[in-house]
PAVEX-18295 format. One record per residue (C-alpha): residue number from 0; chain; x, y, z. Coordinates in steps of 0.25 Angstrom, whole numbers. Example, Ala and Ser with C-alpha at 12.3 -4.5 7.8 and 13.67 -1.06 7.14 Angstrom:
2
SITE     i   ch       X       Y       Z
SITE     0    A      49     -18      31
SITE     1    A      55      -4      29
This chain:
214
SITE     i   ch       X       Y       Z
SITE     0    A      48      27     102
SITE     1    A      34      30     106
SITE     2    A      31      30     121
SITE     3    A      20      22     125
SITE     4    A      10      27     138
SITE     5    A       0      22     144
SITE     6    A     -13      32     147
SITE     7    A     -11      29     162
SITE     8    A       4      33     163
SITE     9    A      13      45     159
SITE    10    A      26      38     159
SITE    11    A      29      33     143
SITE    12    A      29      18     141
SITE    13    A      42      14     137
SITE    14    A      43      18     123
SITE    15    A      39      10     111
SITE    16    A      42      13      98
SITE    17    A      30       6      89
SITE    18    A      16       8      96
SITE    19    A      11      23     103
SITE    20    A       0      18     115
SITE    21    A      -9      28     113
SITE    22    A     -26      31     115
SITE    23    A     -32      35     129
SITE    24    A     -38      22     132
SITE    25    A     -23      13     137
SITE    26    A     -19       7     148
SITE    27    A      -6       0     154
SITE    28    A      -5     -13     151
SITE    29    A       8     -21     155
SITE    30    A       6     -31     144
SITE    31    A       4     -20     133
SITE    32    A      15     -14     137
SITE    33    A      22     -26     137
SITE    34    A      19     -30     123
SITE    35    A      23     -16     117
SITE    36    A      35     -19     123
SITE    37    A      37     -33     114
SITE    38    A      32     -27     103
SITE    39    A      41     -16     102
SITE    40    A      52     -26     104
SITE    41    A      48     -36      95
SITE    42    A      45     -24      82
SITE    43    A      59     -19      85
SITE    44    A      67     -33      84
SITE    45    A      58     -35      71
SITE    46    A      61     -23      64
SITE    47    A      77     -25      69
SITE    48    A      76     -38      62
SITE    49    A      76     -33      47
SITE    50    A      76     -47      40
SITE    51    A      64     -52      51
SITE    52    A      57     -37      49
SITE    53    A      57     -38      34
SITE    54    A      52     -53      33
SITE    55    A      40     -51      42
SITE    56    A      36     -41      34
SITE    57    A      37     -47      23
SITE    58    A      30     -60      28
SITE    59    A      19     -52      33
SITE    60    A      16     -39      26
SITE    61    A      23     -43      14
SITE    62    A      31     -31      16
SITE    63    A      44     -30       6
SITE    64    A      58     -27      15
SITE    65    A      61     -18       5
SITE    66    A      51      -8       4
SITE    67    A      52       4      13
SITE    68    A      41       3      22
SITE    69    A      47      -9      29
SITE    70    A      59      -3      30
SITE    71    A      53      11      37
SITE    72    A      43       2      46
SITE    73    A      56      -5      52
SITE    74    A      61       7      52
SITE    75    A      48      13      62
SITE    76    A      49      -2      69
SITE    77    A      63       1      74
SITE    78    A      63      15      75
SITE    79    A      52      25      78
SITE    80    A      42      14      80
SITE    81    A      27      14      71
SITE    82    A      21      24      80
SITE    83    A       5      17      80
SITE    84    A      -2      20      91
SITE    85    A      -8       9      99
SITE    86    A     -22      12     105
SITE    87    A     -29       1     116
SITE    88    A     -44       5     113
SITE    89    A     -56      -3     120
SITE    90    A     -62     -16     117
SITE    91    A     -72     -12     111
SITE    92    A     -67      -4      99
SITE    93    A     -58     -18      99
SITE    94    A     -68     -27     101
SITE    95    A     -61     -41      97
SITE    96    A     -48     -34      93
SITE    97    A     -36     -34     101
SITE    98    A     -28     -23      91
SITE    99    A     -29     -17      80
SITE   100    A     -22      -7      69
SITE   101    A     -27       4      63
SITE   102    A     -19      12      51
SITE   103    A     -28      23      53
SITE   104    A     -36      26      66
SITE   105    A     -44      38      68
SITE   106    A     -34      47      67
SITE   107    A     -26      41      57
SITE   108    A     -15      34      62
SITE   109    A     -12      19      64
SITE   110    A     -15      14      77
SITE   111    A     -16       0      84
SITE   112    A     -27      -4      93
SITE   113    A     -25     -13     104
SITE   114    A     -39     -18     113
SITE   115    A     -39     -13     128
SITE   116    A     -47     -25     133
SITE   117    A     -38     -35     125
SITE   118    A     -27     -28     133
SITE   119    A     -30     -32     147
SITE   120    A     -28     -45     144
SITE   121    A     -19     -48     133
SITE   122    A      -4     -51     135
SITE   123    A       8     -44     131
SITE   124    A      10     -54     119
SITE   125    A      -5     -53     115
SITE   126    A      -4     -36     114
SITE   127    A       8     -38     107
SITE   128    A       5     -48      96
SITE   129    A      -7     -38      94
SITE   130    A       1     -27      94
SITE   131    A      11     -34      84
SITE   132    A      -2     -36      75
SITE   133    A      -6     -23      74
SITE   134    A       7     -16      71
SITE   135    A       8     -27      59
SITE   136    A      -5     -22      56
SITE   137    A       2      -8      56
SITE   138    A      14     -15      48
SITE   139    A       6     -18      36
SITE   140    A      -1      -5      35
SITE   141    A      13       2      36
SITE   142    A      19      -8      26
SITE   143    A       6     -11      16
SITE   144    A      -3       1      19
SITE   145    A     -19      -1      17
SITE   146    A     -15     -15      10
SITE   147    A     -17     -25      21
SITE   148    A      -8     -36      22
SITE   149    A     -17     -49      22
SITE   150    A     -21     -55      35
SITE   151    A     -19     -50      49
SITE   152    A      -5     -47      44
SITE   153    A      -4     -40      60
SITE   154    A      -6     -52      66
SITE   155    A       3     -59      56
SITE   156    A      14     -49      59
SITE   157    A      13     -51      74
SITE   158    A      12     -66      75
SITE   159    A      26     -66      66
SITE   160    A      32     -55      74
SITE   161    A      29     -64      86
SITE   162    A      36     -77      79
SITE   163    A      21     -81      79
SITE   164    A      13     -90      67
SITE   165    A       4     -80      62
SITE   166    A     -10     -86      62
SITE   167    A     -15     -91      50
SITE   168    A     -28     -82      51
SITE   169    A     -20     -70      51
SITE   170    A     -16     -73      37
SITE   171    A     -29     -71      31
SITE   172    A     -38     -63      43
SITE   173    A     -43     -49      40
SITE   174    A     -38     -39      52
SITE   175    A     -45     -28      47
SITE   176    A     -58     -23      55
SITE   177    A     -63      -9      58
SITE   178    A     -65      -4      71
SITE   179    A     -72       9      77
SITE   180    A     -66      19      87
SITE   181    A     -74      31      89
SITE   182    A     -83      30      77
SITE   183    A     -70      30      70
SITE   184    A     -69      15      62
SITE   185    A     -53      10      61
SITE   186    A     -51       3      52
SITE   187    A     -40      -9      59
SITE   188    A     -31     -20      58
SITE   189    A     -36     -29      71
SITE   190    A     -30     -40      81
SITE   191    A     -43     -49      84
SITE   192    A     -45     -54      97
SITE   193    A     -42     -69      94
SITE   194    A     -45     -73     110
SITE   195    A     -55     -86     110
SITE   196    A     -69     -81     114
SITE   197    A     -71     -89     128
SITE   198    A     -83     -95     134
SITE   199    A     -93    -106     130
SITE   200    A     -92    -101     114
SITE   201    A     -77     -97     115
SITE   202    A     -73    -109     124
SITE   203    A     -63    -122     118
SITE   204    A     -72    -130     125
SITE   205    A     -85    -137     117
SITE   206    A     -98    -137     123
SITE   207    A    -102    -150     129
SITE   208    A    -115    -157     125
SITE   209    A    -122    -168     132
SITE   210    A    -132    -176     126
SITE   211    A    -148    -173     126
SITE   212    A    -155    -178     139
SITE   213    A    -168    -186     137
């Protein structure tokens, strides 16, 4: 399993076997360290479940239980782990995404994106349902290569995992979008920021009228 650490300490976080926490820009969070903690658990009792493993799958990336590429990804699930770095990078190169996954960032590699300002306030369930939504994002690649599964197939994956209904937008939305880190565009598979807007356009609120004075 990979250790996790945080920039600001020099004793490994307790080891993880999916996700590498990596870049220069982190910080400790209690709840991000908390949802790694129920994503981790909840991966390894779905790919310990072969029946529940092969039928998501099937339901979502319309993978077949027989071919050998599910069998080596539950493999790296319950073993050795996927090994995809995890980067927080500023709200501004994420500017109304929470995550995102990349196949290929500037080095190559697949990586997953999670937005710093986002993180100060979200919940543990929030990081991890985006975290569960990008790694599905990484399932399809993994699984279909550069044929995308239609619809936010990540979102899909994480609402299911999480005994969630998946949204019915997420059945026909286009997660693909391109963003720019040091004059590098990356191409990526994103987790919008669905929060309502607030204030007098964003408010539930209607305005109220009154009639003309004379």
């Amino acid at each position: 399993a990979t250790a996790f650490r945080h920039a600001n300490r020099h004793q490994p976080f307790k080891p993880m076997a999916q996700l590498l926490l990596t870049g220069t820009s982190l910080f400790s969070s209690s709840n991000l360290d908390e949802a790694l903690l129920l994503l981790e658990a909840r991966l390894a009792a779905w790919a310990s479940n072969t029946d529940a493993y092969n039928a998501l799958l099937l339901e979502v990336f319309g993978a077949q239980s027989s071919d050998a590429t599910t069998a080596a990804l539950q493999a790296s699930l319950s073993g050795s782990g996927l090994g995809i770095s995890l980067e927080i990078l500023d709200g501004t190169t994420l500017s109304g995404i929470n995550g995102a996954y990349t196949s290929s960032d500037p080095t190559g590699a697949e990586r997953i994106y999670l937005n710093s300002g986002w993180l100060q306030t979200a919940t543990a369930a929030e990081i991890e349902a985006v975290l569960l939504e990008e790694l599905g994002h990484a399932i399809d690649t993994r699984l279909n290569g550069a044929a995308d599964t239609p619809g936010d197939e990540g979102e899909i994956f994480s609402a299911l995992l999480r005994g969630l209904t998946p949204a019915t937008s997420a059945l026909t939305e286009n997660d693909q979008q391109l963003i720019s880190l040091n004059g590098v565009a990356i191409a990526i598979e994103a987790a919008a920021d669905t929060t309502p807007p607030t204030g007098s356009l964003g408010g539930a609120t209607a305005p109220a009228y009154s009639a003309p004075a004379t």
